[in-house]
Structures are given as structure tokens and as C-alpha cells.
N, C-alpha and C positions, 0 to 999 in steps of 0.2 A: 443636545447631548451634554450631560455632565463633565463637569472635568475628570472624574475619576476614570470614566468612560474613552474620553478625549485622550487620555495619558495613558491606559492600556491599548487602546489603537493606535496610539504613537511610538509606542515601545514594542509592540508586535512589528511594526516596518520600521524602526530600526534595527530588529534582530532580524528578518527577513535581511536587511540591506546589507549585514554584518556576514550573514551567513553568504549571500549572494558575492560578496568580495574576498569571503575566506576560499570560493569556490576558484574564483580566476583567478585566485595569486598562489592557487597548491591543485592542480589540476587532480595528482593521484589521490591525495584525499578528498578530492570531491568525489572520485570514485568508490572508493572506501565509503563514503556516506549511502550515497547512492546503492552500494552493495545493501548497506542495514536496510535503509529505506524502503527498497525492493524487497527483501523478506518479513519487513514489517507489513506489508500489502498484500505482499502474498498468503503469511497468516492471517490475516485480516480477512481479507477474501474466502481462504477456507472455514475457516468459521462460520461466517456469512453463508456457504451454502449448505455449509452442515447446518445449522438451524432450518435455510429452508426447506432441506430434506424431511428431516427433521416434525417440520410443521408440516408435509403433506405436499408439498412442491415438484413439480415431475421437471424432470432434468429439461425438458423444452420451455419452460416458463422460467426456469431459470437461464439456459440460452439466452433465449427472448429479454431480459435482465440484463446479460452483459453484453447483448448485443451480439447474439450469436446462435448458432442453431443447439440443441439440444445433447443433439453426440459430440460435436466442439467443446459444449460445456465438461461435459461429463471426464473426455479427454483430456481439456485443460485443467481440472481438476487434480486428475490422477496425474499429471505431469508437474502440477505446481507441488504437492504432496512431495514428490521425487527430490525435486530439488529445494526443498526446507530440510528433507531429513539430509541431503547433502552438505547444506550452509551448517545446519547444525553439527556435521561430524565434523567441520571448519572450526570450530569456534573452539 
């Protein structure tokens, strides 16, 4: 492994380590993070099935994807949709 290599995997886990102790010494804003983080996934994830929609994808192949049955999917979808448009009328 290169140093230059060496030094960005060592500066990723100190900012892991940075971030992991900013979290126990301020609990509510680790929750605050955790708020973004969750709608950053959440978009994320909608995205992600709207493309496999998208590409032809039947709601049980994408189930099957996150682990789940097909109308779950579908449900979880329409429920995650729900609450972005909610975070967002937050912000």
C-alpha cells in the first residue's frame, strides 16, 4: 500500500474515531446526525428503486433486493416518499 494510500485510510479512521466521540460526548446531536443521515438513505434508496422501476424491475425483485416481499417493498416505498416530503417541510 502506498503512503499516500496509508494516510487517506488513516485519516478516514481518525475522522470515524472523531466522529464516534463527538457522538458520546453530545448525545442529541448525534441524534440530529443521525436525523440527516436517515433521510440521506432514505433518498438514496428512493432513487435506487425508481431507477429499477425504471429499468423494468417488478416490485418483487426489488423486495427480493431489500430483503423483503414485493408489496412491503412497494409499501415501504410509498411510506419512505411520506416522510422525506415531511423532513423536508422541517428543514
Amino acid at each position: 500500500m502506498s503512503k499516500r494510500a496509508r494516510a487517506a485510510r488513516d485519516a478516514g479512521a481518525a475522522e470515524s474515531y472523531v466522529t464516534a466521540a463527538r457522538r458520546q460526548a453530545d448525545p442529541l446531536r448525534a441524534l440530529l446526525d443521525l436525523k440527516l443521515e436517515r433521510a440521506q438513505l432514505l433518498e438514496q434508496e428512493r432513487r435506487l428503486i425508481g431507477q429499477a422501476r425504471d429499468s423494468g424491475c417488478t416490485w418483487a425483485v426489488i423486495g427480493a433486493a431489500l430483503g423483503t416481499t414485493g408489496q412491503a417493498a412497494q409499501q415501504r416505498a410509498a411510506t419512505n416518499a411520506r416522510h422525506l416530503a415531511a423532513v423536508r417541510e422541517q428543514r
